[in-house]
C-alpha positions as CSV (number, residue, x, y, z in Angstrom):
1,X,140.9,85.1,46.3
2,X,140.4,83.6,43.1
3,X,139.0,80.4,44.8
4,X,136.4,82.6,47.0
5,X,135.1,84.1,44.0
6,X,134.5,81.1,41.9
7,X,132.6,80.2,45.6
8,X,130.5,83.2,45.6
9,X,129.5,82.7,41.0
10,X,128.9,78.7,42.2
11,X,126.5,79.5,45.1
12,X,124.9,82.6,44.2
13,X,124.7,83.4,40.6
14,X,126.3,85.4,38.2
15,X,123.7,88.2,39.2
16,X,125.1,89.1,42.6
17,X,129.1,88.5,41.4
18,X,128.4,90.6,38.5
19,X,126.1,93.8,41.3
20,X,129.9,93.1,43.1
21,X,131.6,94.3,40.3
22,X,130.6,98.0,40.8
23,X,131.5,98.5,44.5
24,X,135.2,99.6,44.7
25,X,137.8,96.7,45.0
26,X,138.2,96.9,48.9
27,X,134.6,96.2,49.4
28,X,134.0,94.0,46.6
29,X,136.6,91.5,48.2
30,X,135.2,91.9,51.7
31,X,131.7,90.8,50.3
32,X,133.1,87.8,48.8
33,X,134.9,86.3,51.7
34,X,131.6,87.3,54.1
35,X,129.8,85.1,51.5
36,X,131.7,82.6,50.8
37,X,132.4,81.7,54.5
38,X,128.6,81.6,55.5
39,X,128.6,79.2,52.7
40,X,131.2,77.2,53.7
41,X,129.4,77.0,57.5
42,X,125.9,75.7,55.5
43,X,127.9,73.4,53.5
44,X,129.6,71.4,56.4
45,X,126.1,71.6,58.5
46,X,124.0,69.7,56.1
47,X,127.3,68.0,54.5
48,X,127.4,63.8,55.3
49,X,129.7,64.8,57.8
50,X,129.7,62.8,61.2
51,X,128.4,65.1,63.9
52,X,131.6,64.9,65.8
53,X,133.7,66.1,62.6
54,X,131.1,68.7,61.7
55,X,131.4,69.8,65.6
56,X,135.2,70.0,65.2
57,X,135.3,72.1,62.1
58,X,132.8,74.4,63.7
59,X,135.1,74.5,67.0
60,X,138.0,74.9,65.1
61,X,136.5,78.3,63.4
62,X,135.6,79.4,66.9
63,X,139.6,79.5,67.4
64,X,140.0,80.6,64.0
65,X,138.0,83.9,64.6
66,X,140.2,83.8,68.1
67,X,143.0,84.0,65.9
68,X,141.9,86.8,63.5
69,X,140.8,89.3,65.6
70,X,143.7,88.7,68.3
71,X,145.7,89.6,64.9
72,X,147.4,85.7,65.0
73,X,148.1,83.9,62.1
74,X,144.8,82.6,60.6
75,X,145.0,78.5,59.6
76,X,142.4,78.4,56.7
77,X,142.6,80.6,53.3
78,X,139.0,81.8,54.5
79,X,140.7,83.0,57.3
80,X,143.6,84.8,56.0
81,X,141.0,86.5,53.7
82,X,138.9,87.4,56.6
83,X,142.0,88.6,58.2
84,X,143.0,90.9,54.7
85,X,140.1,92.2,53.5
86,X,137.5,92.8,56.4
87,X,139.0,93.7,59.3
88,X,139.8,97.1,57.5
89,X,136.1,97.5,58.4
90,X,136.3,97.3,61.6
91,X,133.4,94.2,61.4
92,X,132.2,93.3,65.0
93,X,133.7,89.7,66.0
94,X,130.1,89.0,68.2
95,X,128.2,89.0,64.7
96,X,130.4,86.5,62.8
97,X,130.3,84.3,66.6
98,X,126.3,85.0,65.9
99,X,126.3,83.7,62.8
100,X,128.2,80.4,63.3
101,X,126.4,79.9,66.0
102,X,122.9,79.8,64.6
103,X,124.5,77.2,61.6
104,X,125.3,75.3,64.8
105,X,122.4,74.7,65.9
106,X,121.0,72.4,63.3
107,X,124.4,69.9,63.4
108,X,123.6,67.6,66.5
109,X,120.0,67.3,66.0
110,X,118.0,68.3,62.9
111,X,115.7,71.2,63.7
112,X,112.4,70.2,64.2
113,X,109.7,72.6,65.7
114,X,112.5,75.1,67.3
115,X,110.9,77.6,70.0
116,X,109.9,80.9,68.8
117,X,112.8,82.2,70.3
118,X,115.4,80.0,69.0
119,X,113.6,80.4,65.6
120,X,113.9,84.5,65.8
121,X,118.0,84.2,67.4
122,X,118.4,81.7,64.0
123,X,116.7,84.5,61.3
124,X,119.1,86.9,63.2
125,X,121.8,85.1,63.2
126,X,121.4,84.8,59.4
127,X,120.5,88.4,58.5
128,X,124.2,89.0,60.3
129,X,125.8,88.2,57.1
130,X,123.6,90.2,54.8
131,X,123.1,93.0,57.1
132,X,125.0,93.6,60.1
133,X,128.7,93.1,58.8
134,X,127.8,94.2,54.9
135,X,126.1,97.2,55.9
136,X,129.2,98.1,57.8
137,X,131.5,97.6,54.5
138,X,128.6,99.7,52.6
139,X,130.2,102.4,54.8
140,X,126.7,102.7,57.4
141,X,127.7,103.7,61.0
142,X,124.2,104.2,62.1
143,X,123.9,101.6,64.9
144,X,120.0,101.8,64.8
145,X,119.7,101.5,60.8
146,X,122.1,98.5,61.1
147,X,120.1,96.5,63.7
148,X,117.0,97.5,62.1
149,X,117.5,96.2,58.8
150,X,119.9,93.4,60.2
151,X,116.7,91.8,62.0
152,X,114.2,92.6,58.8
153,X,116.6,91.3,56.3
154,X,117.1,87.8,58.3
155,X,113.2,87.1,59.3
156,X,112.4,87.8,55.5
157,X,115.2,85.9,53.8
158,X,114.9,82.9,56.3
159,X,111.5,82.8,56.0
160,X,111.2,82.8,52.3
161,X,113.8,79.7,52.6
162,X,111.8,78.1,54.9
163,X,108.4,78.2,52.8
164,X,110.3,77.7,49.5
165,X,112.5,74.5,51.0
166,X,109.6,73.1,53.1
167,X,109.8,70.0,51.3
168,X,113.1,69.5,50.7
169,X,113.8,70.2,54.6
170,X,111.1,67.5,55.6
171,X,112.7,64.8,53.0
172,X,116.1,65.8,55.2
173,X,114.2,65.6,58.6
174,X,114.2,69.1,59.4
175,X,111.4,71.1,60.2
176,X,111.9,74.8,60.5
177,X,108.9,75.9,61.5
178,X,108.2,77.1,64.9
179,X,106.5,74.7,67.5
180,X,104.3,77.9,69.1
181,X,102.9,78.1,65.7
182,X,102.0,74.7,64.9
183,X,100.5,74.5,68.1
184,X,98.5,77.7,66.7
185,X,97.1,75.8,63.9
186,X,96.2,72.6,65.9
187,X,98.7,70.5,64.3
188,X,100.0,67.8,66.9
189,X,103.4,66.8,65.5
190,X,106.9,67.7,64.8
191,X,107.2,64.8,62.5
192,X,108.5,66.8,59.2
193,X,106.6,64.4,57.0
194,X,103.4,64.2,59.1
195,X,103.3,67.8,59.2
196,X,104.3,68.0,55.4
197,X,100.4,66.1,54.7
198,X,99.0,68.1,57.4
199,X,95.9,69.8,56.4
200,X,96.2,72.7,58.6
201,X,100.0,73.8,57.3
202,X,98.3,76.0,55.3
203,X,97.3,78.0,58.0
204,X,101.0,78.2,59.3
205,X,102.5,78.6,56.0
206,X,100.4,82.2,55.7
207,X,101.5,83.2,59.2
208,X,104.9,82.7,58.1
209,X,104.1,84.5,55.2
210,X,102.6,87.6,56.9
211,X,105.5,87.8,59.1
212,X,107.7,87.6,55.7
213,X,105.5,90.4,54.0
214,X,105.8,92.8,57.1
215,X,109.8,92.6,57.1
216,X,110.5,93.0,53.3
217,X,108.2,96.1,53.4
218,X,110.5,97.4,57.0
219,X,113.4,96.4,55.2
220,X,112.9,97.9,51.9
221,X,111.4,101.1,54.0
222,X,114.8,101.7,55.5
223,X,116.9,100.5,52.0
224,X,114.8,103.8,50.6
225,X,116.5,106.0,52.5
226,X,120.3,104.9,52.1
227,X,122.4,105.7,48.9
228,X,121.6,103.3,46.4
229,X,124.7,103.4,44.8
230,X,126.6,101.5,47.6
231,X,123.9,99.7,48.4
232,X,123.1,97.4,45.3
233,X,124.8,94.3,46.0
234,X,122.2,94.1,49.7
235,X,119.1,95.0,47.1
236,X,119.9,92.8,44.7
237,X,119.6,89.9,47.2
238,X,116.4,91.4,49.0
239,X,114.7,91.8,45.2
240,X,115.6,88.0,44.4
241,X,114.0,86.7,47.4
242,X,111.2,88.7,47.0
243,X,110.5,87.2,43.8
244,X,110.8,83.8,45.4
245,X,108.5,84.5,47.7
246,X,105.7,86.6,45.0
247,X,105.8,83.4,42.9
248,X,104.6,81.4,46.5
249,X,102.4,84.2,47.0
250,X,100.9,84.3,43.8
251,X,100.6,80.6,43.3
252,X,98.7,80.4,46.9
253,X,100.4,78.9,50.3
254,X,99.0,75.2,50.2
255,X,101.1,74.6,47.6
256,X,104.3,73.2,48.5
257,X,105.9,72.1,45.6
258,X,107.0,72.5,43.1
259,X,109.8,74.8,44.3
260,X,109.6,78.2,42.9
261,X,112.4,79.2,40.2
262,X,113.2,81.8,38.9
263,X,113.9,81.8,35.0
264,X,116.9,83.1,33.7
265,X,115.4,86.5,31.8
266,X,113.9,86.7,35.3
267,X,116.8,87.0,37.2
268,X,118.2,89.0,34.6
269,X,115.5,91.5,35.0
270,X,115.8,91.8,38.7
271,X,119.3,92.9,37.8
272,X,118.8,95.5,35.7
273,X,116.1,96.9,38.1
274,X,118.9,97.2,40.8
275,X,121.8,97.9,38.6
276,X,120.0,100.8,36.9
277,X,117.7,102.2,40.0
278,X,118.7,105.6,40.6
């Protein structure tokens, strides 16, 4: 466990291990093995990997999950923590399949201009992690309030990603935005550097923003109405982002770079809004 945790300070910050710290054990360790294994997916899709040994790891966690929830041996620490400290939880297998699934996509082929559809199953698939299977360990059994915030949560994370990593993702040949949109705006590619210097991705970039906007407002709308107590760790994430994406906003969407930081005090103030919210 000691290895997941330095996972989870490496990847996300002190700010979100420290919010961990005041859940009770039990659901402090779940959180970190849900977090450090969607890492560990990310990391071995955009790793140097060959595509065939990226597409056996992924393969081998399909039997892995096979394994855990058919209460067999798991191979991988990841798994044996899986195995310990969520299952208590009673966490649906179908959302961590959903969720390696969506990283999947992007290993054969580098995204570039995914359908609408596959672009909305891939926000999903992300907003599993940070809603679906966390809200469960929260203690939330409403079904609706789970799928509600579990679609939110993804569009307005992924998005923010999207508009924050636009650049980087084009340097890496991927191209997240959707092809329905570009089309929208009258841009004629799916080159990620040709529609990088296209002077109609502003026009994309504030759809993608609207779209962004509506979620955090659905998802902080239903966060309102939960205990905030229990809760903190999700907020805590949903308040960073959201200060990512105010900087974008601020700074105005046909600008694509730098990428946004956050200072440290910054950070630090976004944790003693959630830590001390009542």
């Amino acid at each position: 466990m000691n290895n997941i945790k330095k996972t989870i300070h490496s990847k996300t910050g002190p700010t979100l291990s420290l919010s961990l710290r005041f859940l009770e054990k039990n659901k402090r360790e779940a959180l970190y093995t849900l977090f450090a294994w969607a890492k560990h997916l990310e990391e071995i899709a955009e790793s140097s990997l060959s595509d065939k040994e990226k597409k056996m790891i992924m393969d081998g966690w399909r039997q892995e999950l096979d394994n855990i929830f058919d209460k067999k041996v798991p191979a991988s620490e990841i798994g044996r923590q899986i195995y310990k400290n969520c299952l208590r939880f009673r966490l649906p297998k179908a959302e961590f399949i959903n969720t390696l699934e969506s990283i999947s996509q992007n290993i054969s082929q580098p995204w570039q201009a995914p359908s609408l559809k596959q672009f909305n199953g891939y926000c999903r698939g992300f907003g599993g992690i940070a809603g679906s299977l966390s809200l469960r360990i929260f203690g939330c059994n409403d079904e609706k309030i789970i799928s509600n915030l579990s679609s939110s949560l993804g569009k307005a994370l992924q998005i923010t990603n999207i508009l924050r990593n636009i650049k980087e993702d084009a340097n890496n040949n991927r191209l997240f935005i959707p092809q329905e949109m570009l089309e929208k705006a009258e841009i004629n590619s799916t080159d990620p550097q040709a529609v990088l210097v296209n002077k109609n991705l502003v026009i994309v970039r504030k759809e993608l923003a609207q779209i962004a906007e509506e979620n955090y407002k659905k998802a902080y709308g239903i966060i309102a109405n939960m205990d905030k107590k229990t809760i903190k760790p999700l907020l805590l994430i949903l308040d960073t982002y959201k200060k990512y994406f105010d900087i974008m906003d601020k700074r105005g969407w046909e600008i694509i770079s730098p990428k946004p930081q956050i200072s440290r005090l910054g950070k630090l103030q976004v944790l003693a809004k959630v830590l001390f919210a009542s």
